[in-house]
gemmi code that builds the backbone of each chain (N, CA, C; Angstrom):
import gemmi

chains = {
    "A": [
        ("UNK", (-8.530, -33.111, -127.493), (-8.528, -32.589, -126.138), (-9.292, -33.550, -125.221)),
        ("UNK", (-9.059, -32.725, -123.737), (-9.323, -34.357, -122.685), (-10.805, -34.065, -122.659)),
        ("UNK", (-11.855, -34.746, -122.376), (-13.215, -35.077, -122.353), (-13.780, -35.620, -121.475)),
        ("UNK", (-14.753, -35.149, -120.550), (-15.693, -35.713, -119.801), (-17.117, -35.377, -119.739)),
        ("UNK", (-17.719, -35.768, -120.432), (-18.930, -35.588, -120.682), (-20.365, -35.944, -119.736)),
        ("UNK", (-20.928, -35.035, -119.259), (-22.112, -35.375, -118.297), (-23.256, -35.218, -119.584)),
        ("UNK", (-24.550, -36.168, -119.081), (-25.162, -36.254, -120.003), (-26.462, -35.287, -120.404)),
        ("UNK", (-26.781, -34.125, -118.911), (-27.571, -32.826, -118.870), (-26.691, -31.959, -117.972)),
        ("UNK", (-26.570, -31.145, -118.526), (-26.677, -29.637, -117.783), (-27.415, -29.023, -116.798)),
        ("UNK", (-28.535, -29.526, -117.109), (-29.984, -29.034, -116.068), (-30.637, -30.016, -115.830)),
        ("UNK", (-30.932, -30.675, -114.846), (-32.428, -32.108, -115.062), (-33.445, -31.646, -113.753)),
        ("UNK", (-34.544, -31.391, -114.055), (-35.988, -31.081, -113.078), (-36.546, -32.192, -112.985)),
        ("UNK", (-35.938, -33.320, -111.712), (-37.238, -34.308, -111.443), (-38.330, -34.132, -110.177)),
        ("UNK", (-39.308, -34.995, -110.242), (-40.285, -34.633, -109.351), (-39.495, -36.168, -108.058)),
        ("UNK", (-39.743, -35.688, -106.835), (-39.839, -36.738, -105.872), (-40.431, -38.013, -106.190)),
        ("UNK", (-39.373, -38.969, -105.639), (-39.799, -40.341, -105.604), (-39.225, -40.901, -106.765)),
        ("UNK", (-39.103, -39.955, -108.254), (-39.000, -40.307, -109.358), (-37.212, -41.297, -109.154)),
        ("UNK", (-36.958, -42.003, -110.045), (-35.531, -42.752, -110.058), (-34.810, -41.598, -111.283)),
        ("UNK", (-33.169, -41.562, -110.894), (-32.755, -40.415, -111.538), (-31.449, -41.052, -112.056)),
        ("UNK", (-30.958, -40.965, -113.297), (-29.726, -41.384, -113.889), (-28.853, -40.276, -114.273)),
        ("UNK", (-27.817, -39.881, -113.940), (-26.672, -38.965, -114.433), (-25.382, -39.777, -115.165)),
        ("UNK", (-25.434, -39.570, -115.939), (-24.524, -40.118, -116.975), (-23.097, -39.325, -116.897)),
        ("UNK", (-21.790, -40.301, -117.298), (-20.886, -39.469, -117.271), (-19.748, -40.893, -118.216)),
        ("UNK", (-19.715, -39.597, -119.241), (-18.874, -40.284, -120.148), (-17.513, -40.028, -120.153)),
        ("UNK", (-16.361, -40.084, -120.214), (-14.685, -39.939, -120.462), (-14.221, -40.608, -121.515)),
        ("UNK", (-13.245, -39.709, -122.767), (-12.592, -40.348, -123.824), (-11.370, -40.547, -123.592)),
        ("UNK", (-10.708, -40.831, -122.249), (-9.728, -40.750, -122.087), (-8.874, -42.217, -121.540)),
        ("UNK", (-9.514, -43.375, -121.695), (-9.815, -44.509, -121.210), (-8.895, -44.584, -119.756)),
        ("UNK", (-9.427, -43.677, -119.157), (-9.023, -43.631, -117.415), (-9.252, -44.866, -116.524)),
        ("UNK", (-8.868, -45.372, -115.878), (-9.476, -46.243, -115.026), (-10.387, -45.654, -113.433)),
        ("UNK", (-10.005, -44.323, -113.412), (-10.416, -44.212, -112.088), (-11.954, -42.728, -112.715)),
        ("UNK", (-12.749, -43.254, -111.576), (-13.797, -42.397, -111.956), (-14.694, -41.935, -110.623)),
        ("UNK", (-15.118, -40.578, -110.828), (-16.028, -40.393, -109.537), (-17.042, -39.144, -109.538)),
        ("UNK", (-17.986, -39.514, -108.714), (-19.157, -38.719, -108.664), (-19.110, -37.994, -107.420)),
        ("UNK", (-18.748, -36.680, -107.223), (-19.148, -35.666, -106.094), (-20.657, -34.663, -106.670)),
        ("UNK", (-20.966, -34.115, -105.512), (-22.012, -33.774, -105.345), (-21.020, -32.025, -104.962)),
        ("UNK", (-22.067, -30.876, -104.955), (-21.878, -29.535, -104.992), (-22.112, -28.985, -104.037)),
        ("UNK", (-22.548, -28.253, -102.929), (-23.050, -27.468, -102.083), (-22.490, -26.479, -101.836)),
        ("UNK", (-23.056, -25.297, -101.773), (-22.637, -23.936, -101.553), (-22.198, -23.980, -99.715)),
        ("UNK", (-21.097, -23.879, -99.372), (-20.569, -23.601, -97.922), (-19.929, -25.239, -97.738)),
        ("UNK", (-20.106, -26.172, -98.630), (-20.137, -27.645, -98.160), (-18.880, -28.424, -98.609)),
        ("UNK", (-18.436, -27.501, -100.077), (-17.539, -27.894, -100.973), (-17.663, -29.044, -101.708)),
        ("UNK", (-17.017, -29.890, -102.344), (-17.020, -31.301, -103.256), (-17.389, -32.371, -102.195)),
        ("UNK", (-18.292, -33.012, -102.239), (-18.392, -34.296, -101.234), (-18.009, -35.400, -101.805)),
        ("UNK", (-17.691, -36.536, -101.856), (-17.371, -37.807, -102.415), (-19.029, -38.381, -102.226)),
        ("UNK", (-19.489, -39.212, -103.344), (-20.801, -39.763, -103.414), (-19.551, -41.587, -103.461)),
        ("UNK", (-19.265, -41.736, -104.718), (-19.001, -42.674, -105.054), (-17.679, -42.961, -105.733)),
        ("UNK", (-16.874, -44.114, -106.214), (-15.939, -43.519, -106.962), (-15.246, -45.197, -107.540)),
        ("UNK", (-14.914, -44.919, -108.407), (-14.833, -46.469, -109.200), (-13.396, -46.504, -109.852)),
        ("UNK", (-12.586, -47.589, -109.729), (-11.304, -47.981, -110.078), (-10.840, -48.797, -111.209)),
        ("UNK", (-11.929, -49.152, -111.102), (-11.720, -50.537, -112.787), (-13.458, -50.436, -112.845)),
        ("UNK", (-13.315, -50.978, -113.884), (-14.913, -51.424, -114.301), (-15.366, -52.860, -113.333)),
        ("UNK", (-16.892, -52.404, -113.124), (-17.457, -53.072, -112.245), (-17.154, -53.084, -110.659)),
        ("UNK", (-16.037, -52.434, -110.464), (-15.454, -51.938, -108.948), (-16.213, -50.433, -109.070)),
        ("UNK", (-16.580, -50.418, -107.337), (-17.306, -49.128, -107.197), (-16.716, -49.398, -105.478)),
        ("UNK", (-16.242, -47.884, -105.275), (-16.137, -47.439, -103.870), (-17.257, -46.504, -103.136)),
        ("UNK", (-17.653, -46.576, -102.092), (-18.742, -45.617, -101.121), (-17.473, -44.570, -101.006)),
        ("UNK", (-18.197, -43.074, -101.030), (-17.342, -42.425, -100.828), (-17.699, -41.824, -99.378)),
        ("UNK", (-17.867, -40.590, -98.710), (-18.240, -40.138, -97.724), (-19.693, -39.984, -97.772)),
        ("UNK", (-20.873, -39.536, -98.706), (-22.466, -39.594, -98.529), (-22.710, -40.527, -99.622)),
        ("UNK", (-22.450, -41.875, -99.463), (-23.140, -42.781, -100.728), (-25.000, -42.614, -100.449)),
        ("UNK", (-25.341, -42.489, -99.139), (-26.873, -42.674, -98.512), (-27.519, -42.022, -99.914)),
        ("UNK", (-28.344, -42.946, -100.340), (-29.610, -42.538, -101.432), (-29.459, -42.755, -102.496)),
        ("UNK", (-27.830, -43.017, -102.849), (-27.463, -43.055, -104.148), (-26.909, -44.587, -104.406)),
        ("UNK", (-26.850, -45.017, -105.793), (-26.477, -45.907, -106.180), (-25.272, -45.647, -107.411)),
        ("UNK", (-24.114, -46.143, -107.866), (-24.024, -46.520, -109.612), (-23.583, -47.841, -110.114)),
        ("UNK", (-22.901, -47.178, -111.496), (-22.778, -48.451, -112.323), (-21.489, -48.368, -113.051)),
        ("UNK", (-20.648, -49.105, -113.460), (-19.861, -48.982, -114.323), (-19.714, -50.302, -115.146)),
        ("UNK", (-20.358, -50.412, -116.261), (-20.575, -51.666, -116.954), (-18.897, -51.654, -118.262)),
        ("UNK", (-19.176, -50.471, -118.412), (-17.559, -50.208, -119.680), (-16.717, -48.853, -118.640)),
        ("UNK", (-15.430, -49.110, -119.349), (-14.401, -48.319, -118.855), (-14.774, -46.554, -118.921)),
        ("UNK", (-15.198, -46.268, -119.882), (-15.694, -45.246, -120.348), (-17.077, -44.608, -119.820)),
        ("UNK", (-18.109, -45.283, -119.187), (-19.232, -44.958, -118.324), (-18.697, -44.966, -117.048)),
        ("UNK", (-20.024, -43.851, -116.800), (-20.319, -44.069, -114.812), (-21.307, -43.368, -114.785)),
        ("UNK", (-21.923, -44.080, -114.029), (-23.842, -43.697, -113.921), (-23.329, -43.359, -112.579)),
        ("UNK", (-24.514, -42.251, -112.304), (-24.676, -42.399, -111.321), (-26.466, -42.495, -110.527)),
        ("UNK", (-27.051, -43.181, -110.244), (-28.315, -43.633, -109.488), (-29.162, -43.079, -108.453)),
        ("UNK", (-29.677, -42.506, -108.343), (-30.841, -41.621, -107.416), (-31.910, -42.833, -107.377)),
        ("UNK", (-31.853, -43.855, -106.274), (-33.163, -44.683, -106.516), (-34.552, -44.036, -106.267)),
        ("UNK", (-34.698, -43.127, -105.475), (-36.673, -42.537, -105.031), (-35.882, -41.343, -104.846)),
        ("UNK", (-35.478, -39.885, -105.819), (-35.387, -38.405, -105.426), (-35.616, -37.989, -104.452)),
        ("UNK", (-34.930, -37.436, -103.498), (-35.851, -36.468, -102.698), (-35.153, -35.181, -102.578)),
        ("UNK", (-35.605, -34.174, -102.091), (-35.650, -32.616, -102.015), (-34.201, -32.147, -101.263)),
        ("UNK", (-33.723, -33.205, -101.085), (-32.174, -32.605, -100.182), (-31.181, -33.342, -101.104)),
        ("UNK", (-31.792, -34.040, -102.165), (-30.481, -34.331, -103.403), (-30.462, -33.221, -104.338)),
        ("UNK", (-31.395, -32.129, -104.284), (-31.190, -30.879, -105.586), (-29.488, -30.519, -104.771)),
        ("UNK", (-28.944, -30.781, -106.359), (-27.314, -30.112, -105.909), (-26.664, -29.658, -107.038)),
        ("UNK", (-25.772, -29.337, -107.504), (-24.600, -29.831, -108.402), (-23.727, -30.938, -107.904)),
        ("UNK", (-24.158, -32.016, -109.318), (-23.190, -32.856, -109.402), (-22.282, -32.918, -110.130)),
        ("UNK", (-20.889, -33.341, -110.327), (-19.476, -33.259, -110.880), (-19.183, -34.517, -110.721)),
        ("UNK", (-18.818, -35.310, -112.232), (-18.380, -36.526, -112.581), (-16.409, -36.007, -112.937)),
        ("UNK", (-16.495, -36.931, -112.550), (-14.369, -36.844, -112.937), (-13.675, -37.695, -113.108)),
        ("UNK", (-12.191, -37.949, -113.901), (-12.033, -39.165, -113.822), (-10.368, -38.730, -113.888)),
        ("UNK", (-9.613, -39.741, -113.658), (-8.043, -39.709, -113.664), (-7.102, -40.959, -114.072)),
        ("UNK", (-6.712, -41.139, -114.786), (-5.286, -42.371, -115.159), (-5.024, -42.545, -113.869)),
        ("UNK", (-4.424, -43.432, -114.092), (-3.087, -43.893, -112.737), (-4.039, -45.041, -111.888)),
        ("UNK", (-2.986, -46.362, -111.751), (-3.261, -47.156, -111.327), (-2.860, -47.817, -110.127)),
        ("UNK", (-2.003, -47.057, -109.957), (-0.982, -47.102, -108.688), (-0.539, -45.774, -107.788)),
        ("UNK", (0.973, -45.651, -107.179), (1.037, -44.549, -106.364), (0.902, -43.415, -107.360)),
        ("UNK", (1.025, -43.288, -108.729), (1.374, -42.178, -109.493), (0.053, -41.150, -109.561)),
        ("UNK", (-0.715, -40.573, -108.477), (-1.729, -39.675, -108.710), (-1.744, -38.399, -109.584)),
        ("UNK", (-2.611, -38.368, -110.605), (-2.725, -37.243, -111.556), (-4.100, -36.547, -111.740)),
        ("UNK", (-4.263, -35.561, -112.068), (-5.088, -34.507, -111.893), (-6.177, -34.751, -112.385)),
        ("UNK", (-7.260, -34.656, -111.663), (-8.762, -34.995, -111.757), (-9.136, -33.775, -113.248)),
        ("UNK", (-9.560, -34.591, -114.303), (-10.307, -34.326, -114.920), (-11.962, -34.274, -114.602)),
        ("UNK", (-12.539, -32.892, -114.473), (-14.274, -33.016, -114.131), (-14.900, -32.665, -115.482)),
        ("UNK", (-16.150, -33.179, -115.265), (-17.356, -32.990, -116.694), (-17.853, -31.207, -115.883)),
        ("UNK", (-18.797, -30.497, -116.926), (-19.519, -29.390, -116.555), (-20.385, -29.330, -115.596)),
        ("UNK", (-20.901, -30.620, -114.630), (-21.924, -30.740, -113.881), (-23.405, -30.723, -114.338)),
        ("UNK", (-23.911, -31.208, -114.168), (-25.461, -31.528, -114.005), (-26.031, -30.589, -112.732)),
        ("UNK", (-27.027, -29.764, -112.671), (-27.836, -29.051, -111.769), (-28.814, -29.837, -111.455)),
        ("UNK", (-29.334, -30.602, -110.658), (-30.699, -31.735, -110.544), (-31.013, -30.709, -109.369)),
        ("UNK", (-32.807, -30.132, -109.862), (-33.532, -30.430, -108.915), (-34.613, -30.715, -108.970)),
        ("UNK", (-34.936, -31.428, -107.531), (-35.614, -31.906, -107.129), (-37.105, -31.712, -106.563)),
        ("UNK", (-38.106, -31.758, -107.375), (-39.098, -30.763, -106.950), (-40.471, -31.677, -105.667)),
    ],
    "B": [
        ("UNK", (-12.333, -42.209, -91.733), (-11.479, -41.852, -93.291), (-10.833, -40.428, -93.129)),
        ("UNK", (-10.632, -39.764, -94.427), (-9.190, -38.972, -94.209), (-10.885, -37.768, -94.153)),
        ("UNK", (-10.205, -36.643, -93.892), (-11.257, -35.445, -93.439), (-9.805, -34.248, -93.644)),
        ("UNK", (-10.920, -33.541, -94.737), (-10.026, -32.370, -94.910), (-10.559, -30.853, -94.371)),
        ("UNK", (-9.935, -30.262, -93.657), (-10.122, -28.867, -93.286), (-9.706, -27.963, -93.832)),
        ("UNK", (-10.545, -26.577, -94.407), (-9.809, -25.533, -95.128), (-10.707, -24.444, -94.499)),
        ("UNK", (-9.420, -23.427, -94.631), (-9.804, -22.003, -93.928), (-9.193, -20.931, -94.546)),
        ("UNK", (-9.391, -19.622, -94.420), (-10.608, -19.550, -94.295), (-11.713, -19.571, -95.452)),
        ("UNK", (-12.918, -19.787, -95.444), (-14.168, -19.621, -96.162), (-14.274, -18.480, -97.172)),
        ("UNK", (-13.620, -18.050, -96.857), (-13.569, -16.459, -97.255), (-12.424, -15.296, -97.464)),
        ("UNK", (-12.364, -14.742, -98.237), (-10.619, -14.175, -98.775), (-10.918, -12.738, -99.440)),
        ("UNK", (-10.902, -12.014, -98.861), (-10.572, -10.504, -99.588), (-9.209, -10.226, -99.740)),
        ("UNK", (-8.612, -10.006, -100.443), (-7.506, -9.294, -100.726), (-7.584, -7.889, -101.726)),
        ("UNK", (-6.431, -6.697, -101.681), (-6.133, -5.681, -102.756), (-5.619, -6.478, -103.984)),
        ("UNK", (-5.632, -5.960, -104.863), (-4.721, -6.392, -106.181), (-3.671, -6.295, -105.746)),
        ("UNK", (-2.604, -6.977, -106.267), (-0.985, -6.961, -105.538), (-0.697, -7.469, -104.148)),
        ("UNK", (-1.519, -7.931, -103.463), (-1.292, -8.837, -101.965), (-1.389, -9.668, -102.334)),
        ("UNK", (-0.516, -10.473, -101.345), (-0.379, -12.021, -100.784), (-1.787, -12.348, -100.638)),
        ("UNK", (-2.318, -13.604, -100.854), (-3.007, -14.394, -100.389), (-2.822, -16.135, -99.894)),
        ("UNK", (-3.141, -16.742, -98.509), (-2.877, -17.928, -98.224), (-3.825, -18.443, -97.582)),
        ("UNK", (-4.351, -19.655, -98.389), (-5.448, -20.523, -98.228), (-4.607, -21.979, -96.688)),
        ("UNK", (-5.040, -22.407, -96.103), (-4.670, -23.287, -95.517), (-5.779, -24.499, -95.186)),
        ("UNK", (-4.685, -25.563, -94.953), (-5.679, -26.997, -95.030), (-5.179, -27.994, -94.136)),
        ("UNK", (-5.791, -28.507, -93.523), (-5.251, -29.491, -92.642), (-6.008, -30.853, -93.039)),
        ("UNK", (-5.172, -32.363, -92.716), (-5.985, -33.285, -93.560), (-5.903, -34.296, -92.124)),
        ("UNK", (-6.690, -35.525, -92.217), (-6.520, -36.103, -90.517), (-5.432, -37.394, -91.059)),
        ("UNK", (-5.837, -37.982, -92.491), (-4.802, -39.207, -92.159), (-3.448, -39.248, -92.407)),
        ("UNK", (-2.700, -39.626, -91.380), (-1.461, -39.388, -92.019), (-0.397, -40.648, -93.530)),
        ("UNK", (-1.331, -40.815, -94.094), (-0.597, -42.306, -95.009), (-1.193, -41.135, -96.453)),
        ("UNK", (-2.025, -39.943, -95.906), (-1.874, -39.080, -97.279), (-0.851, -38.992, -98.121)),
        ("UNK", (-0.680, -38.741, -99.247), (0.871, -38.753, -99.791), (0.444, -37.532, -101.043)),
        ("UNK", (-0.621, -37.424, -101.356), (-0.716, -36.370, -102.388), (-1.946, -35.263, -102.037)),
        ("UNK", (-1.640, -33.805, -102.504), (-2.698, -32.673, -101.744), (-2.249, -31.945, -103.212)),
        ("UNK", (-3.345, -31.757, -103.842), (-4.143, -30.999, -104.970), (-4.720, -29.669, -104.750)),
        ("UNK", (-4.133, -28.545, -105.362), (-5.224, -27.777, -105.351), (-5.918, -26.935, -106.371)),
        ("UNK", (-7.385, -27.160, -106.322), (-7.851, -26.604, -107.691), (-8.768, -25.702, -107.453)),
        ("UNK", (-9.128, -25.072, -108.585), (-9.238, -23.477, -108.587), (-10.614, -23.618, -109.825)),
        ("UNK", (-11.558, -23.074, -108.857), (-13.542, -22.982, -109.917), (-13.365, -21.481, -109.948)),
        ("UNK", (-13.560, -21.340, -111.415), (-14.112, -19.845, -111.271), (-15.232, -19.906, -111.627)),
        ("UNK", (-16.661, -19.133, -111.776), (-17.900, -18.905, -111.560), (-18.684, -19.329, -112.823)),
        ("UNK", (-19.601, -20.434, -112.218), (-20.072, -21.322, -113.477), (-18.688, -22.131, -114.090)),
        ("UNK", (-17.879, -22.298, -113.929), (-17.267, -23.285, -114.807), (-16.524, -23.761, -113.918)),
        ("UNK", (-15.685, -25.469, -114.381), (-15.197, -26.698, -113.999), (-14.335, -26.636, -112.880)),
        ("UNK", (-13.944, -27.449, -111.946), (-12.604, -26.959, -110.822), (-11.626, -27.583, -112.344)),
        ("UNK", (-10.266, -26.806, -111.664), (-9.461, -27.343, -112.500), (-8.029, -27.233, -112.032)),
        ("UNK", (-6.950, -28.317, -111.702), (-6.111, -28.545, -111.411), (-4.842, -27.267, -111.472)),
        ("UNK", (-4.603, -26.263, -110.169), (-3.151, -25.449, -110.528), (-2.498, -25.877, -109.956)),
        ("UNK", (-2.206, -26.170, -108.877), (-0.655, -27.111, -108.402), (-0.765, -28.084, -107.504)),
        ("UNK", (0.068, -29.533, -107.600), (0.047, -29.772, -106.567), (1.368, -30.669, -105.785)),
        ("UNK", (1.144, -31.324, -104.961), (2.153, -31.644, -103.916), (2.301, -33.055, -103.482)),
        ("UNK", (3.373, -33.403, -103.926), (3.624, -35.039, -103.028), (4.383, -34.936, -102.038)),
        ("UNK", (3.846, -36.180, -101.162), (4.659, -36.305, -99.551), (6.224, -36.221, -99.677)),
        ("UNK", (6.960, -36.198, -100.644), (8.642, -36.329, -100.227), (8.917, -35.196, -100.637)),
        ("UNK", (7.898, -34.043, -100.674), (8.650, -32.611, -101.043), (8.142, -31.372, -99.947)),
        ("UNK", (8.455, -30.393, -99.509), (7.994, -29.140, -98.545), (7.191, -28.785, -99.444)),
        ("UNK", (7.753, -27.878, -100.407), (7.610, -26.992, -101.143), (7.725, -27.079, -102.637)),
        ("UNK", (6.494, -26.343, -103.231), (6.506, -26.681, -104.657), (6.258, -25.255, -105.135)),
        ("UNK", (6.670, -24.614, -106.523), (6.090, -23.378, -106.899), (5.885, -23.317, -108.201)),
        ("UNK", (5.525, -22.082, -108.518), (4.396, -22.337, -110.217), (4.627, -20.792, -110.629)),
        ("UNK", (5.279, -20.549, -110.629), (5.157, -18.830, -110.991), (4.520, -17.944, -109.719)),
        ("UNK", (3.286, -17.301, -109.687), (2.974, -16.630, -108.833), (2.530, -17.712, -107.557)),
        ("UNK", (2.074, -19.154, -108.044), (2.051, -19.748, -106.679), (2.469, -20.777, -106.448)),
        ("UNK", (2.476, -20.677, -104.750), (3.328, -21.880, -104.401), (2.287, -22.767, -103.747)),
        ("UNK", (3.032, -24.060, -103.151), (2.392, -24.968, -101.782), (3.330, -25.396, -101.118)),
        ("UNK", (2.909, -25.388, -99.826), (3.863, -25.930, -98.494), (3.240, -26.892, -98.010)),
        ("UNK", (3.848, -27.819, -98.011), (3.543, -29.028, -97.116), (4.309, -29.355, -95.700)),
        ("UNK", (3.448, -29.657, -94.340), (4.317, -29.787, -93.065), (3.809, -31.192, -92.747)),
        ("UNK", (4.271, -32.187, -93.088), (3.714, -33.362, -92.918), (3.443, -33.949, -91.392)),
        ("UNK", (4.332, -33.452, -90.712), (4.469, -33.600, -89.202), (3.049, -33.168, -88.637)),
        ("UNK", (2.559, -31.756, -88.690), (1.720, -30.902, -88.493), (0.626, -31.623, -89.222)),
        ("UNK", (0.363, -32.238, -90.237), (-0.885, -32.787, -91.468), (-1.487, -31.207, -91.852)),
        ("UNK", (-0.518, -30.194, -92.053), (-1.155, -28.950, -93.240), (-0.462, -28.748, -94.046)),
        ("UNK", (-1.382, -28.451, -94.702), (-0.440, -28.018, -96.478), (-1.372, -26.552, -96.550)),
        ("UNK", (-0.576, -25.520, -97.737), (-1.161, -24.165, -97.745), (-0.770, -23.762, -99.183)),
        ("UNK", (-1.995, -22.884, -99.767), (-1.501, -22.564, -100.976), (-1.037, -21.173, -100.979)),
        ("UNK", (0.096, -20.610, -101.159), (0.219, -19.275, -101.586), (-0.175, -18.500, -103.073)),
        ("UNK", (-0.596, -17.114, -102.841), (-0.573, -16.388, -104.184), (0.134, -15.210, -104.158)),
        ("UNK", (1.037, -15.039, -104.600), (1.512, -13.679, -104.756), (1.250, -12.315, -105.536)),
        ("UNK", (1.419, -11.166, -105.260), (1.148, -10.365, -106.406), (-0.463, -10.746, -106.726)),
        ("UNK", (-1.437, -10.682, -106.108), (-2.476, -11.029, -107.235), (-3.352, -10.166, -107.864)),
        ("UNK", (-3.935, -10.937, -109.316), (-4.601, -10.246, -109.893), (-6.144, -10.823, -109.780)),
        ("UNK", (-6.962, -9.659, -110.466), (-8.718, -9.832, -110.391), (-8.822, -11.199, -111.079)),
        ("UNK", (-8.241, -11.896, -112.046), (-8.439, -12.928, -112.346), (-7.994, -14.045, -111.387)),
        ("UNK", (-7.394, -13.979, -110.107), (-7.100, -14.843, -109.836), (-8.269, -14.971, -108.464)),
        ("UNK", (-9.396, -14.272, -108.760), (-11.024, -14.451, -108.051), (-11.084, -15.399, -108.607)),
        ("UNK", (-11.846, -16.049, -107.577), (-12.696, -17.544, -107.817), (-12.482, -18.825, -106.172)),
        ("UNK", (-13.195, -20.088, -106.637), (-13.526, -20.619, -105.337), (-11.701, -21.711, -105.306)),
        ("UNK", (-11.449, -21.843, -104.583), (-10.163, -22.819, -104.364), (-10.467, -23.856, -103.176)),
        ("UNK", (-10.042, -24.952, -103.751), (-10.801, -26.090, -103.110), (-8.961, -27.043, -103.338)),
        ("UNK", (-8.615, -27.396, -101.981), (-7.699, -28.202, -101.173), (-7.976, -29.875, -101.504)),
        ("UNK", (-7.407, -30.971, -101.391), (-7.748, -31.873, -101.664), (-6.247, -32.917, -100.970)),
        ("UNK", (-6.730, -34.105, -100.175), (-5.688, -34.941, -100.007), (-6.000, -36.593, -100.260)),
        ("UNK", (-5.079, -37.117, -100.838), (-5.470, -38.596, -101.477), (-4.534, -39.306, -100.442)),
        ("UNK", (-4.393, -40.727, -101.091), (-3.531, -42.022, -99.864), (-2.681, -41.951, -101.727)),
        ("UNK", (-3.482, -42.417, -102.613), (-3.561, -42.882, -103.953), (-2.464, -44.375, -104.265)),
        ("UNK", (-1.960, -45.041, -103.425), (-1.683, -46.200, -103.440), (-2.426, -46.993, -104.047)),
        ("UNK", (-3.645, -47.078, -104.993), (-3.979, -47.741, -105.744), (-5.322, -48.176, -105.722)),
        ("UNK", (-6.180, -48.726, -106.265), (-7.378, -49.581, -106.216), (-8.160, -48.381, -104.965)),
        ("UNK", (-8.720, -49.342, -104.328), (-9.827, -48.150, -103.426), (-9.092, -46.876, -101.909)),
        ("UNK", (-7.457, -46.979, -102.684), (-7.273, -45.399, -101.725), (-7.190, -44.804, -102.685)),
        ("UNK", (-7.813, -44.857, -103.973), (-7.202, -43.538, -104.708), (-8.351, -42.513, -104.693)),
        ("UNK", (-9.127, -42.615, -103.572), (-10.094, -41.443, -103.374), (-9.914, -40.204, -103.161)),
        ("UNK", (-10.250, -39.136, -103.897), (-9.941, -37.932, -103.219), (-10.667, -37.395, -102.389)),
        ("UNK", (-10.427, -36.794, -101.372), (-11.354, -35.875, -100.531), (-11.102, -34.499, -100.389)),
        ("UNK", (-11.998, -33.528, -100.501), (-11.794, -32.192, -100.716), (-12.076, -31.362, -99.583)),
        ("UNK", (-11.447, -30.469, -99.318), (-11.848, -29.025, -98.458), (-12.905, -28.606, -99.089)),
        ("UNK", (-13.492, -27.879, -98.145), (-15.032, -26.812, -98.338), (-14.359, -25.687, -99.343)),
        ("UNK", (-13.719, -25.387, -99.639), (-13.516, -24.332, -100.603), (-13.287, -22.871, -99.825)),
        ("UNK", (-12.677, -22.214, -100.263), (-12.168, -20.965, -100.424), (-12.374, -19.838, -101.590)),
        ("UNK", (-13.505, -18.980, -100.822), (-13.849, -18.058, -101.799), (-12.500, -16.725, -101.992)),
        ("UNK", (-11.978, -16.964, -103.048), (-11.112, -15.228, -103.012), (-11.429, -14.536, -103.883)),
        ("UNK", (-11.201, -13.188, -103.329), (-12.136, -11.990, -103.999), (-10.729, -10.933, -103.936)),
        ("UNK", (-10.273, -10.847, -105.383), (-9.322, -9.400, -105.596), (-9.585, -8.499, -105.691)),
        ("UNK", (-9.832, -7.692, -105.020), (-10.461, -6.215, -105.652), (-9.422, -5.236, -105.800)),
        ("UNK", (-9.935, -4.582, -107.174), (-8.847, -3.987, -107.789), (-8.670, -2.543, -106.943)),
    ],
}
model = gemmi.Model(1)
for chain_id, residues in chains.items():
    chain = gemmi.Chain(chain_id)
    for i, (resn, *xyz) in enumerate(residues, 1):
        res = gemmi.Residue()
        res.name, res.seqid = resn, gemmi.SeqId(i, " ")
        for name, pos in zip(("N", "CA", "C"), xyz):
            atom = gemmi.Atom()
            atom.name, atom.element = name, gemmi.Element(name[0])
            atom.pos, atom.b_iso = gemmi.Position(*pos), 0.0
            res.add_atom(atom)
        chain.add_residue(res)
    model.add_chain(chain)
structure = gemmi.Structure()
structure.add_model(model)
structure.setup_entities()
């Protein structure tokens, strides 16, 4: 079955601290992406990556950074926490390399907050 | 960039009514509109969706309309049941490849069946 794996469920960091969210896929997708959660706000685009080592800004990249070193990772980067990144985050990823768009596979989300 | 609108926020329906979510998207070189369906604590997950060279698509109890002229697309539900509570979240891509294959999502749509 299809797989996307985030690497916590829950993470409690303190401010300032640097924050890594991991997000694994067994599905060797090329396309990958990190939205963020908000209650009234819906899915935001943080970031979102097409091949390895390609990374797109999505609509709020501000604060955040990632990485995609293998096909199968995507970090995503909190350089200094602060108190308005506590969210749910949702890693996802999808085949297709061209016009043929197919259905976003998401991981369970990560809850980060930020204390 | 593309900016998606969804309305309303909020959805009561009886068991056995119609329900219709609507979405408006700003760019017009969109070509694909997704819509997926969170139920409480767990993953969004893909129920139907729609490419630019078609109106209308259907799935059993639901459909989608696309008015490309207009830039809205709408999800119908028919007949519904208490399981078909939960948040519904709209989505429109370019997906031509490399960095348009971003998705961007509507704020979500809470519907609530009450039996």
């Amino acid at each position: 079955d299809v797989k996307v794996t985030q690497s916590s469920r829950y993470l409690v960091k303190r401010t300032g601290e640097k924050v890594f969210l991991e997000c694994v896929q067994d599905m060797d997708h090329e396309n990958m992406f990190w939205y963020r959660q908000d209650p009234g706000l819906g899915l935001r685009l943080i970031y979102f990556s097409y091949d390895v080592k390609m990374k797109e800004k999505g609509d709020i990249p501000e604060g955040y950074s990632v990485s995609r070193e293998k096909k199968e990772r995507f970090s995503l980067i909190l350089e200094s926490a602060s108190t308005n990144q506590t969210s749910m985050y949702l890693c996802a990823s999808y085949s297709g390399t061209g016009v043929r768009y197919e259905k976003l596979f998401f991981g369970s989300g990560t809850q980060l907050s930020v204390l | 960039g593309e900016n998606v609108e969804q309305h309303p926020s909020t959805l009561s329906v009886q068991e056995g009514d119609s329900a219709v979510i609507k979405c408006t998207y700003s760019d017009s070189a969109s070509n694909y509109f997704p819509w997926y369906k969170q139920e409480l604590g767990k993953r969004p997950q893909l129920i139907i969706d729609i490419r630019s060279n078609v109106g209308e698509k259907k799935d059993q109890r639901i459909a989608v309309t696309l008015n490309k002229t207009a830039k809205h697309f709408s999800l119908h539900i028919t007949e519904t049941q208490p399981e078909d509570s939960a948040v519904y979240f709209c989505a429109a891509s370019m997906g031509y490849g490399g960095a348009t294959n971003k998705l961007i999502f509507g704020t979500g749509t809470l519907l609530a069946v009450q039996p």
